[in-house]
C-alpha positions in Angstrom: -3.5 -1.5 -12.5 -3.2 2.6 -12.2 -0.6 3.6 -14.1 0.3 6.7 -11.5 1.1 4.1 -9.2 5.0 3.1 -10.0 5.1 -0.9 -10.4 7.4 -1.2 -7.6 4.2 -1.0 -5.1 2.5 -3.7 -7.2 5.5 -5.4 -6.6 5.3 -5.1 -2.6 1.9 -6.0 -2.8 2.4 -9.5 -4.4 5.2 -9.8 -1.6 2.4 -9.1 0.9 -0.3 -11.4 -0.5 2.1 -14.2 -0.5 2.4 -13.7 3.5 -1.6 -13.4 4.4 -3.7 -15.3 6.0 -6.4 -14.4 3.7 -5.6 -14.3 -0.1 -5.8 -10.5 -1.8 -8.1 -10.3 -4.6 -7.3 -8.8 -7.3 -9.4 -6.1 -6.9 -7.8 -4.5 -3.7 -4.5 -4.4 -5.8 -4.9 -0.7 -6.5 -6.0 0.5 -3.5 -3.0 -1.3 -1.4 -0.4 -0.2 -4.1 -1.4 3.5 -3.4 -1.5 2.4 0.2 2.1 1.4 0.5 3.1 4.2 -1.4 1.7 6.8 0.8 3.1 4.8 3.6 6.5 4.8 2.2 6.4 8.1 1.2 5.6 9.2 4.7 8.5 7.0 6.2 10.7 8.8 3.6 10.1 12.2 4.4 10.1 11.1 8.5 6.5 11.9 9.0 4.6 10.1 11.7 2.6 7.6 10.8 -0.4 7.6 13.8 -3.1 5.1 13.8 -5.2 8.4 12.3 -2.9 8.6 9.3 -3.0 5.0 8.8 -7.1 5.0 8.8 -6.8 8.1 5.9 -4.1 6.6 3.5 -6.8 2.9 4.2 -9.8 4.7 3.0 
């Protein structure tokens, strides 16, 4: 776990790994945490999220 990332990501992740088809190891934890918080973030603020931005908060 990162501890810059607030636990209330982890927290959506674990809600999203109980709704996949394919089970998330525990090893992409961290990188979908910071996922869904830049995601949120943007949706906050009212940014658009285009399939580009999507591709640079994935990688």
């Amino acid at each position: 776990m990162n501890n810059d990332i607030p636990l209330k990501y982890y927290d959506i992740v674990d809600e999203y790994s109980t709704e996949t088809a394919e089970p998330v190891s525990e090893s992409e934890h961290d990188a979908l945490a910071y996922y869904f918080q830049l995601l949120l973030t943007r949706l906050t603020n009212n940014e658009e999220i285009s399939e580009e931005a999507q591709q640079e908060m994935a990688s």
